[in-house]
C-alpha positions in Angstrom: 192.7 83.7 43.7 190.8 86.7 43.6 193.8 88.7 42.9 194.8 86.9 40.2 191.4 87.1 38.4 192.1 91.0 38.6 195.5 90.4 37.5 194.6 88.2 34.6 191.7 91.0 33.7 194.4 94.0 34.1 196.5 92.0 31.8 194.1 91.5 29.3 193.0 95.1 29.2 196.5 96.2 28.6 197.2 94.1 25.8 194.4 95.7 23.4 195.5 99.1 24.3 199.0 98.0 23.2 197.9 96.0 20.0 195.0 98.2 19.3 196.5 100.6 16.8 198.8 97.4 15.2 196.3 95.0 14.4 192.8 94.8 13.7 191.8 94.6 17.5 188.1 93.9 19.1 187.1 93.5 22.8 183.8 92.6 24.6 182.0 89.8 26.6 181.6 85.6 26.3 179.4 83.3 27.9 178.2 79.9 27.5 177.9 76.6 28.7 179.9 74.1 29.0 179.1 69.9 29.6 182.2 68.4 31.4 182.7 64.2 31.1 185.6 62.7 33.8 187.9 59.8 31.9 189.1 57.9 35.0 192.6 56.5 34.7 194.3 54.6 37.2 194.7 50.7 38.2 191.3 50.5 39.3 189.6 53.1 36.4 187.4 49.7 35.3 185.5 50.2 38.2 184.9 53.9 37.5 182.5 55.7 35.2 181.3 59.5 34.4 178.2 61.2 32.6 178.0 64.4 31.1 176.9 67.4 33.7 176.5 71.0 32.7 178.3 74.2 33.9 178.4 77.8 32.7 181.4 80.3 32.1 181.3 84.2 31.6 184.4 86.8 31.4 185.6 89.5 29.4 187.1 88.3 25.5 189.8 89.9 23.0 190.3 89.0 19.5 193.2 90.5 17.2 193.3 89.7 13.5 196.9 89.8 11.8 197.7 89.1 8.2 196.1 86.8 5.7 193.2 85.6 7.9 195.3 84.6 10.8 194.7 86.3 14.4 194.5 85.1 18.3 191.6 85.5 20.7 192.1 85.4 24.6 190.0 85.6 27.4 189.6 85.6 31.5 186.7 83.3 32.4 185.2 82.5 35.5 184.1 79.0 34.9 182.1 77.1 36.8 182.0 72.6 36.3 180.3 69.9 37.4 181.9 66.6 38.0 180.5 63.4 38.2 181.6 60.7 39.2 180.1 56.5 39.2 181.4 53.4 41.9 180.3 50.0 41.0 180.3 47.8 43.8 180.7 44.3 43.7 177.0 43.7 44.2 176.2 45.7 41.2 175.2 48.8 43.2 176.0 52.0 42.0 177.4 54.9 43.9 177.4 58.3 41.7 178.6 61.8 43.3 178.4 65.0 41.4 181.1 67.8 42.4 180.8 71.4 41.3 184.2 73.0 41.2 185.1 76.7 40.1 187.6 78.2 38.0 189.6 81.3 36.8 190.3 79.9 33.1 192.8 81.5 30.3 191.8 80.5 27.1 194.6 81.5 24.3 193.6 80.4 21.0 194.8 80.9 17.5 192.7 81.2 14.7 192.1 81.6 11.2 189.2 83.8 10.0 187.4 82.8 6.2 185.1 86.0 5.1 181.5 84.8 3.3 180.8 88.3 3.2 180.2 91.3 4.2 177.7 90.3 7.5 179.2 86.9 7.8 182.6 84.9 8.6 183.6 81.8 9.8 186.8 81.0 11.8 188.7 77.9 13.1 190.7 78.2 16.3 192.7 76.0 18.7 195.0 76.4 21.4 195.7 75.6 25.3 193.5 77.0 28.1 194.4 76.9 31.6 192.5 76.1 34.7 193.2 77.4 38.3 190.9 76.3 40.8 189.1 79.0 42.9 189.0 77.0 46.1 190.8 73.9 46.4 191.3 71.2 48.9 190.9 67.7 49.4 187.1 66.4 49.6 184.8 63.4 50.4 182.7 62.9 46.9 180.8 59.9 48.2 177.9 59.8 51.2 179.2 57.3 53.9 182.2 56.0 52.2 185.6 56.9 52.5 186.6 58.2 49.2 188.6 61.1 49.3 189.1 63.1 46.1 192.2 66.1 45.7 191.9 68.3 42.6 194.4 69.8 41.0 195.0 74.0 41.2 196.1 73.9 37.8 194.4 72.5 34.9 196.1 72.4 31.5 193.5 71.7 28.7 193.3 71.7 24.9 190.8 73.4 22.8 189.6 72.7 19.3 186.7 75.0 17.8 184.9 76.5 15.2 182.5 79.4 14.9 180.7 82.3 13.1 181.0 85.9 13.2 177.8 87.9 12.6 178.1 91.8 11.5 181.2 92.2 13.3 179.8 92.2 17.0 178.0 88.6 17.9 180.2 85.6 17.5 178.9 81.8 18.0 181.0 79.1 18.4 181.4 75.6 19.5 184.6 73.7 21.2 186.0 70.8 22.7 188.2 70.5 25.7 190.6 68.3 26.1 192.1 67.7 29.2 196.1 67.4 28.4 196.7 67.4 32.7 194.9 65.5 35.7 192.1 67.3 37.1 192.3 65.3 40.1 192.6 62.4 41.8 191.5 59.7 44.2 193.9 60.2 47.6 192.6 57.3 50.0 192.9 53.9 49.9 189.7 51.6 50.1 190.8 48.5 51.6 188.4 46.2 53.7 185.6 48.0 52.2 183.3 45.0 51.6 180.7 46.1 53.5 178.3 47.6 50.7 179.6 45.8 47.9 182.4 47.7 48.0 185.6 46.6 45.6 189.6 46.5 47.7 190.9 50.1 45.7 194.6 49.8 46.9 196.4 51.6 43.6 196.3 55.2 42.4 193.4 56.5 40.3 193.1 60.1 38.7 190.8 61.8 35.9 191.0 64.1 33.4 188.1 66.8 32.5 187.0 66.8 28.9 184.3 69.0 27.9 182.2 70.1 24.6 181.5 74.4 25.1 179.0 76.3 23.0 179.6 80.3 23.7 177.9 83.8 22.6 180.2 86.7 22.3 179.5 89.7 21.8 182.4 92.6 20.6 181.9 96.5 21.7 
């Protein structure tokens, strides 16, 4: 993985000294946080729930403008999530278990850049990002129960955003994730588990990682 963090870097590097003289071109650094929800889906996703846990991200960010406004921003992230996870047994107790999973994330995004100004624009952007997982592997989420979760080496994700651009160098945004692939999913099967209230889980259950990201970039 950590070659293909250098690749992804080397790749991005080499595309604005190609594009450079073509386009308008900028380069520099992004960072934010990020607040991840899991939408369970599955035969038994009733008795599943999530909540809203924070993570961070940080990597270096291009942006090329074309014609008329339009242009397309990339960027190599390393991305780290927290996923959470909610049991209801059948006594009412609930079991919650929060994962933290890393990733090397590709965000490709087209946008479309509105001037207000000299100082000031404002741009709209969407596009897919994808997710590989830094260290993978099949896991036990839950203290003394057998629940064992696999996640996915490749997330494939949606983003929709919106932002500002200040004096050419800082840019604030805001964006939703949507997961377009399973994240992960439950690999065991909990029969017999009525001790602790626990519900029969026979069928297959996965989730999907959605998540709102506010970000600071700053261009060189």
């Amino acid at each position: 993985m950590k070659k293909t963090l250098l690749s992804l870097i080397l790749l991005l590097t080499t595309m604005g000294a190609t594009t450079a003289q073509a386009f308008d071109f900028d380069w520099g650094l992004t960072g934010g946080l990020n607040v991840t929800k899991l939408n369970m889906k599955g035969t038994n996703a009733k008795f599943f729930d999530s909540t809203n846990r924070a993570g961070w991200f940080v990597g270096p960010k291009i942006d090329m403008g074309f014609v008329l406004g339009f242009g397309l921003d990339a960027a190599v992230l390393y991305q780290q999530a927290q996923h959470n996870i909610k049991f209801v047994g059948l006594t009412g107790q609930t079991y919650s278990s929060t994962h933290t999973t890393d990733y090397v994330s590709l965000p490709i995004n087209a946008r479309y850049n509105i001037g207000l100004g000299d100082a000031l624009s404002l741009y709209i952007a969407t596009g897919p990002q994808f997710d590989f997982m830094w260290d993978g592997g099949e896991e036990n989420w839950f203290d003394n129960i057998p629940s064992t979760f696999r996640q996915e080496n490749l997330t494939v994700n949606w983003n929709v955003g919106c932002g500002l651009r200040i004096v050419k160098h800082v840019e604030v945004g805001l964006a939703y994730n949507f997961g377009l692939s399973k994240a992960g999913e439950r690999v065991d099967n909990w029969g017999n588990a009525i001790m602790n209230g626990l519900q029969n889980l026979t069928g297959k259950d996965d989730y999907r990682a959605n998540a709102f990201k506010l970000h600071v970039s700053y261009y060189f």
